[in-house]
N, C-alpha and C positions, 0 to 999 in steps of 0.2 A: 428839562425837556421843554423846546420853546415850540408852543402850537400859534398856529396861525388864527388872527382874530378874524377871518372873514369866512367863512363855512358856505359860501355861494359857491365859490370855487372847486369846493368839494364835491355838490351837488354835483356840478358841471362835470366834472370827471366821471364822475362817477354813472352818471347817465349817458355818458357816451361810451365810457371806455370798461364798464359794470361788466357787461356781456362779454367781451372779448376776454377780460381777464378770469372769468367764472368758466366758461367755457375750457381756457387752457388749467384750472385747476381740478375740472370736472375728468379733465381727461390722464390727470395720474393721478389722481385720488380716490378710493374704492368705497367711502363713504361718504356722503352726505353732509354729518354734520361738522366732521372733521371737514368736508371743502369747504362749509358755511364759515368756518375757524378763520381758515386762510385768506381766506377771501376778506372778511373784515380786518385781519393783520396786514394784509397786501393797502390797505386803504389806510388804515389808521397809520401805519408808517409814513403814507403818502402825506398823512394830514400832519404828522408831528414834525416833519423835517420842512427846512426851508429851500424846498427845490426852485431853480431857475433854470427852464427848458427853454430853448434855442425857438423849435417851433412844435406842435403837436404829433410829429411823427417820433420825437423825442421823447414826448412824454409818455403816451404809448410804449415805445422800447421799456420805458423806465418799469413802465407798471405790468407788462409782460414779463421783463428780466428776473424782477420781484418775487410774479406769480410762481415762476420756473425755480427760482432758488428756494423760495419758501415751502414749494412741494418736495425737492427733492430733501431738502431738509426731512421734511414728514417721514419720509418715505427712508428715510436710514437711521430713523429715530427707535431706540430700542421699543420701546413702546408698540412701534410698528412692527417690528424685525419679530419680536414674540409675540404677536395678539394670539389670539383665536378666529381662525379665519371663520367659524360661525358667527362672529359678530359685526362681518361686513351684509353692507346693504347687496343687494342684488344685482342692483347698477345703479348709478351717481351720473342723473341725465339732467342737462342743463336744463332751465325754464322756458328757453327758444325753442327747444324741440318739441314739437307738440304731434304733428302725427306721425302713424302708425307706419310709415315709410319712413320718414325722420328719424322715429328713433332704431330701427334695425341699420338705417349710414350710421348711426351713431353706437351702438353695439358692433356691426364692423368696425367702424373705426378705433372705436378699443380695441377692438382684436388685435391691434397691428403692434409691432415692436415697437418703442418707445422713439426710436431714431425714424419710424414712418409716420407715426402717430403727430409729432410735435410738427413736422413739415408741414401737414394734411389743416391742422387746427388751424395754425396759423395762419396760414396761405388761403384756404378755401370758405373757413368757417369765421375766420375774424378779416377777411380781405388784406392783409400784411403783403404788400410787396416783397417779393423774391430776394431782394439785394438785405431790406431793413431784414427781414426774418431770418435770414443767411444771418447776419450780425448777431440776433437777439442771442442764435443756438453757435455763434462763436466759429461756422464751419462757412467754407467759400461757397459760393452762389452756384457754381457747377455741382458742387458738393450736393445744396442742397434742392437743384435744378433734378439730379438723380434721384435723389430722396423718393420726391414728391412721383417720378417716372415711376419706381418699383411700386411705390404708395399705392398708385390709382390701379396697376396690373393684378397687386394682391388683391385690394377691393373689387374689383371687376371678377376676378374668381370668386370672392367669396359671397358675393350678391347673386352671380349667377348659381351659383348650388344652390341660393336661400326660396330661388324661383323654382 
């Protein structure tokens, strides 16, 4: 395994691009420290490979793609498939959200199907261009143009009951 000698770089990522990829694992992970898991695995792969990205909306892609296949990973892993669901947290809320409006968009936003959910994360909550996020989840930009259309109708119903 060849690690990179310079750890500036990491920092650097990692304080830009920290939140956006915590966020998208907060949002299909039902515990805590299991996302804490992934989230350091999404980064330290970052650190042990010798990536050369084009420009920064690449590297981003890269360390979103990561985020998405490492949870889905999680999440079909026997381990997961048989737990006890008494021993998930309650809710697994990012460190961004901080009030009490914030986090109820962000309990709707879990609420939502996993194909509205990753749209919403993406697009709204980490600022991803429609076309790059459309790539990350592999589906056409009308595709995920709709997505995100059904996304904001669900949520609009379900904020409005929450009033």
């Amino acid at each position: 395994m060849q690690v990179m000698s310079d750890n500036s770089d990491l920092k650097f990522v990692i304080g830009k691009y920290g939140d956006a990829v915590y966020n998208v694992i907060c949002s299909r992970i039902s515990r805590r420290a299991e996302a804490d898991d992934i989230y350091q695995e999404v980064f330290l792969l970052y650190y042990t490979k010798e990536l050369d990205f084009p420009d920064e909306a690449a590297r981003r892609s890269w360390l979103i793609r990561t985020a998405l296949n490492m949870t889905r990973s999680a999440n079909r892993s026997s381990w997961n498939i048989f737990r006890d669901d008494g021993e998930l947290d309650a809710e697994t809320i990012p460190d961004d959200v901080r009030t009490p409006q914030e986090q109820s968009l962000w309990n709707a936003v879990r609420g939502l199907r996993d194909k509205y959910r990753l749209p919403v994360i993406l697009h709204y909550f980490n600022g991803v261009p429609v076309a790059e996020a459309a790539n990350m989840m592999g589906i056409g930009e009308n595709t995920f143009k709709s997505r995100l259309m059904r996304a904001r109708k669900l949520l609009k119903t379900e904020l409005e009951n929450l009033l």
